[in-house]
KOLKE-831924 format. One line per 8 residues: number of its first residue (from 1); their letters; for each residue x, y, z of C-alpha. Coordinates in steps of 0.5 Angstrom, whole numbers, plus 500, padded with zeros to 3 digits. Each point is the difference from the previous one (the first is absolute). Layout:
REM KOLKE-831924
NUM	a	X:Y:Z; ...
REM end
This chain:
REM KOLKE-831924
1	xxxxxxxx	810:265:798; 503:493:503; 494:500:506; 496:501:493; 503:495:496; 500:493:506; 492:502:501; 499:500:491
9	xxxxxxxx	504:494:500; 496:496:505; 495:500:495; 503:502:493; 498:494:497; 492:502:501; 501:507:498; 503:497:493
17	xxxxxxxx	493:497:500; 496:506:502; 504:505:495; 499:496:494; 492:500:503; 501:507:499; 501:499:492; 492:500:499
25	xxxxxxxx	498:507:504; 497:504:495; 505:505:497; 501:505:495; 505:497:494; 507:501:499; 499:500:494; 495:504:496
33	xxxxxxxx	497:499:493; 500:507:499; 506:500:502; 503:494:496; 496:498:495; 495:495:499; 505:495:501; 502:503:507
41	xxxxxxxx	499:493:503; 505:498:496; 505:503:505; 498:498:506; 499:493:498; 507:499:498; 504:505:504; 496:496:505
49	xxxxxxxx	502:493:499; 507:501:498; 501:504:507; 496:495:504; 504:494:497; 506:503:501; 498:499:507; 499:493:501
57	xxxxxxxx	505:498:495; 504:504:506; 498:496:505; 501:494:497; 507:501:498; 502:502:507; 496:494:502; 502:494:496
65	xxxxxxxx	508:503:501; 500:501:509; 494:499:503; 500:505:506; 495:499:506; 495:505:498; 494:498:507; 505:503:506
73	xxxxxxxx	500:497:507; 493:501:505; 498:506:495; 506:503:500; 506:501:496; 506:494:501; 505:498:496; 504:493:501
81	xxxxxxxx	506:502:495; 502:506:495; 497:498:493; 505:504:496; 500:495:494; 496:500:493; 495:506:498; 502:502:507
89	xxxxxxxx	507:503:498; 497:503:495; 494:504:504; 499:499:508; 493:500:500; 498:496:493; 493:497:502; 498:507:503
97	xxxxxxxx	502:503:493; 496:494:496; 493:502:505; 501:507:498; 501:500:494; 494:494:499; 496:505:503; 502:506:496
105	xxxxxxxx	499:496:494; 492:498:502; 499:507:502; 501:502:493; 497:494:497; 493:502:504; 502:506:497; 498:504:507
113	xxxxxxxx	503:508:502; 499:499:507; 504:493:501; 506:502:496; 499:507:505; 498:499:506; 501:492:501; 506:498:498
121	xxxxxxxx	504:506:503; 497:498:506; 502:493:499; 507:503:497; 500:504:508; 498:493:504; 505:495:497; 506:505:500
129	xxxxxxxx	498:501:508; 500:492:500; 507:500:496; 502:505:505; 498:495:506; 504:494:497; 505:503:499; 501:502:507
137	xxxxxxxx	499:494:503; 505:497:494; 505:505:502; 500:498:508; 500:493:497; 506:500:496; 503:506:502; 506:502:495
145	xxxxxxxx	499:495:495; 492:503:498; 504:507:501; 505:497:494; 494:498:496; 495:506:500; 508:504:498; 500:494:492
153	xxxxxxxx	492:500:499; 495:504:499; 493:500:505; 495:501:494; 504:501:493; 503:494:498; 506:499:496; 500:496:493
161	xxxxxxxx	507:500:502; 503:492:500; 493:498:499; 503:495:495; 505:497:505; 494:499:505; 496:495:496; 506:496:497
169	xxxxxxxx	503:499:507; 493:498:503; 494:495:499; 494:503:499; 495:497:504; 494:500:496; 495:495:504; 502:505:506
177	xxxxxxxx	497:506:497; 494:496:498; 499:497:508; 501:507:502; 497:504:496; 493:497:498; 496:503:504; 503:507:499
185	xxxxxxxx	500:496:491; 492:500:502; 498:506:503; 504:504:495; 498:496:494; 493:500:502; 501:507:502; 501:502:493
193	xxxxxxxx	495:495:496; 495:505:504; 503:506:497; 501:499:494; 493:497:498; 496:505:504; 504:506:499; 501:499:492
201	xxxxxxxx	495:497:498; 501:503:492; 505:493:501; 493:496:499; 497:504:496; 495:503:506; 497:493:499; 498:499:508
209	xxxxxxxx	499:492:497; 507:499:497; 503:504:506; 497:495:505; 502:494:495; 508:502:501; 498:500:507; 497:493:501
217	xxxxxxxx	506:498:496; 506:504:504; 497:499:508; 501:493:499; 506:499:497; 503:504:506; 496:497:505; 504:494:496
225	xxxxxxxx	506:503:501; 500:501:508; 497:494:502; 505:496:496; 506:504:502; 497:501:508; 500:491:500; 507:499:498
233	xxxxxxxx	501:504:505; 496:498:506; 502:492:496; 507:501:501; 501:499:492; 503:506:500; 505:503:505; 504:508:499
REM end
């Protein structure tokens, strides 16, 4: 699985993109009006934004806590120091934990069977095969210090133990989150603007015309957003 995870982790962030392209294949619902009512949509709506939220307010905390380089080395899997601080001493794998479930909870949002059983535990296979092979290489590196902290914290399940301590003893960098995550910010938002207007269209009243009016009104405030952020970036107005 480590062979599998170097080749997977080369191209991680392309499958991020190509899995979420997959939301729109037509599938059978997994969840059915025969078998929760008329408001059926009602659950993966909600069931999906709480899951798909919790993710990216994952990530973000991680981010904004201790930044840890997520682009590699030549495509392959590099590490300059052991990053052990911030939402890392509570999980090891916290921005992969936050895709995952960013992911699951657009899966129940679009409302697909076929994502939630075929696409994400695949998704589920790749990134455990990418965690294995930075561990690896983390374990080579740092030898008995990485072995020390796989021993106090978990690969995937975080632990809420000392949350509160961590945020008190670190600043949150907030403008950090932002220029590092608006790309994914926009993909995602964008992401789940489409769903929700084509997928639930009881939410405009089956108007095709108000539906469209939503979407002239959201698409360009989110083009707003990530020009804005992606100048302050490129200005040097804000730094991480």
């Amino acid at each position: 699985m480590i062979t599998i995870g170097n080749f997977f982790f080369k191209y991680r962030n392309l499958l991020f993109i190509v899995l979420y392209l997959l939301l729109f294949v037509p599938s059978p619902p997994l969840f059915s009006e025969a078998a929760f009512g008329s408001n059926y949509y009602i659950w993966p709506l909600v069931l999906g934004l709480l899951v798909t939220v919790t993710g990216q307010i994952t990530r973000g905390m991680t981010i904004g806590l201790a930044y840890i380089i997520r682009g590699g080395k030549d495509g392959k899997v590099h590490a300059d120091q052991l990053v052990t601080q911030g939402i890392f001493n509570h999980c090891r794998n916290p921005l992969y934990v936050g895709n995952i479930l960013m992911l699951a909870g657009v899966g129940i949002l679009a409302n697909s069977l076929l994502y939630m059983s075929v696409i994400i535990p695949l998704f589920l296979f790749i990134y455990q095969s990418i965690v294995l092979a930075e561990e690896n290489f983390l374990r080579g590196k740092f030898g008995e210090s990485f072995e020390t902290y796989c021993k106090k914290v978990n690969r995937w399940v975080p632990s809420l133990k000392g949350i509160s301590a961590t945020f008190s003893s670190m600043k949150f960098k907030w403008k950090r989150w932002l220029i590092k995550e608006y790309n994914t910010q926009f993909v995602w938002l964008t992401g789940i603007t489409l769903i929700i207007l084509f997928k639930y269209p009881q939410l405009t009243q089956n108007d095709t015309g108000k539906r469209n009016v939503v979407l002239a009104v959201i698409l360009p405030v989110l083009l707003l957003y990530y020009f804005t952020i992606r100048y302050l970036k490129k200005s040097g107005r804000w730094n991480d």
